[in-house]
C-alpha positions as CSV (number, residue, x, y, z in Angstrom):
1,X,-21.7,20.2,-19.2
2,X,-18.9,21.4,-16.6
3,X,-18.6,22.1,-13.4
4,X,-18.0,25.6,-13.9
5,X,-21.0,26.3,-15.8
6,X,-23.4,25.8,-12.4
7,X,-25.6,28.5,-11.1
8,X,-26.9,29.0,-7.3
9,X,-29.8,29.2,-9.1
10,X,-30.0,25.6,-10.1
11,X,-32.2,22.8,-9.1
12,X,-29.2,20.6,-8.5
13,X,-26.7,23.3,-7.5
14,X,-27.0,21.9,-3.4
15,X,-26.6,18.1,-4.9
16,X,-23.1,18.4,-7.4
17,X,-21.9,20.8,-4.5
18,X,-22.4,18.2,-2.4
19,X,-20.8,15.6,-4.8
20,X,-17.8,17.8,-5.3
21,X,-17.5,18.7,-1.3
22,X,-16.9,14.7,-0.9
23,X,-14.9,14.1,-3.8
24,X,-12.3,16.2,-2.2
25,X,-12.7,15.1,1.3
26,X,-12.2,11.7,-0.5
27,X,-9.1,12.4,-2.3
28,X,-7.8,14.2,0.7
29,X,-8.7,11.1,2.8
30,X,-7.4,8.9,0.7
31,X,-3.9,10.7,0.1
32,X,-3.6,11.0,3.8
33,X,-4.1,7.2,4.8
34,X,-1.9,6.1,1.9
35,X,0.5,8.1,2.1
36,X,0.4,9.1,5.9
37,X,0.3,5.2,7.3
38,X,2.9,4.2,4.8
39,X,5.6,7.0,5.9
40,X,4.1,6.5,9.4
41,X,4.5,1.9,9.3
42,X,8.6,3.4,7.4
43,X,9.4,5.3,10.5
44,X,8.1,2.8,12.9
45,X,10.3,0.1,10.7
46,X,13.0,2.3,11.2
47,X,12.6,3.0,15.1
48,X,12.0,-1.2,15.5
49,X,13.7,-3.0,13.5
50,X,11.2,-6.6,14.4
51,X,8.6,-4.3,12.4
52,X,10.7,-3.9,9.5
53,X,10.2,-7.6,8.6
54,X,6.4,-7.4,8.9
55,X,5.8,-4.3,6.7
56,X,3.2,-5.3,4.6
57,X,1.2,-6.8,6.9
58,X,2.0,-3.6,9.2
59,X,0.4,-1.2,6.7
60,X,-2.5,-3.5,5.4
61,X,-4.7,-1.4,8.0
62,X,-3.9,1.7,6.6
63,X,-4.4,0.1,2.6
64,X,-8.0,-1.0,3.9
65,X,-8.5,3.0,5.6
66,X,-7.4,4.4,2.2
67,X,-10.0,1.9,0.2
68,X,-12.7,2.6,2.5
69,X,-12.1,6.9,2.0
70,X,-12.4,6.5,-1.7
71,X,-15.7,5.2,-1.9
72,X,-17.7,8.3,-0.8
73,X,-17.8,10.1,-4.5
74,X,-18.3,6.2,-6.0
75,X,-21.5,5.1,-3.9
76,X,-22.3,9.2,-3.9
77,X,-26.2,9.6,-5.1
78,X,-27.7,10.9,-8.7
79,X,-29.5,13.9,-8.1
80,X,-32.3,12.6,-10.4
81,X,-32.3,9.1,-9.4
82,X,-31.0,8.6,-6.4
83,X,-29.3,5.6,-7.1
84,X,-25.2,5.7,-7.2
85,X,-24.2,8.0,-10.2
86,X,-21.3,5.4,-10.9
87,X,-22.6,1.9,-11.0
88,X,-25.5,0.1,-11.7
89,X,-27.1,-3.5,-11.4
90,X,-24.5,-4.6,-13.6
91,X,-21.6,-2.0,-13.9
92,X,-19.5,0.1,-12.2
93,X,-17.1,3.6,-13.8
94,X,-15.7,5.3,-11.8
95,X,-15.0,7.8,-14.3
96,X,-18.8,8.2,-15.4
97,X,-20.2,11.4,-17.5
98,X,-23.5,10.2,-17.0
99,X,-25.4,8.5,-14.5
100,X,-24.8,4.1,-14.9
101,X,-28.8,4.2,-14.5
102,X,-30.9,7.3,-15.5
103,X,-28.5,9.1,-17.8
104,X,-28.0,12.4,-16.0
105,X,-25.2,14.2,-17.3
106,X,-22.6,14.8,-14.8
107,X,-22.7,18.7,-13.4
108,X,-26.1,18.7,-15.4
109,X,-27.9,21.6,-14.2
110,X,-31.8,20.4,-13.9
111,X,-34.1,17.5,-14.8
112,X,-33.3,18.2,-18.9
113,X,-29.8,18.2,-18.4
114,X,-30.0,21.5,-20.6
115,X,-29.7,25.3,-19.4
116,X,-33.4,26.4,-19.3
């Protein structure tokens, strides 16, 4: 199943619309923190120099803001389950097809996973 091949008409159409909606909020999030605080902690080093020697510990804050953003899609919900799509009890992939505890298909249209 694909993302693509979703109808309005779908029971979980409002759920994986959802789930894509905070993916890239996510990504965007997490691009943005990364990237943005360590450009941001550079120019600062560059501006004063007393910075310059405490770099890494100058953009930890921003590390831990971009960690926190990318959790949303991870702890996001199974529309069938409601437990996170990407980890159970005793795992955890990121990168899941299915729901870690139920078995949903990822962009699965309704209960079956199937078209009806």
């Amino acid at each position: 199943m694909r993302q693509v091949d979703l109808k309005p008409d779908d029971p979980y159409f409002a759920q994986w619309s959802a789930y894509r909606r905070a993916y890239w909020r996510s990504l965007g999030l997490t691009a943005l923190f990364f990237f943005g605080g360590g450009f941001a902690t550079l120019a600062l080093s560059a501006l004063l120099p007393a910075l310059g020697r405490i770099f890494p510990a100058a953009f930890l804050p921003w590390l831990a803001l971009a960690i926190w953003a990318s959790q949303a899609p991870v702890k996001w919900p199974c529309p069938r389950c409601g437990k996170p799509f990407c980890s159970s009890r005793w795992a955890h992939n990121g990168f899941a097809r299915s729901c870690m505890n139920c078995g949903l298909p990822k962009w699965a249209p309704n209960e079956t996973g199937r078209r009806s």
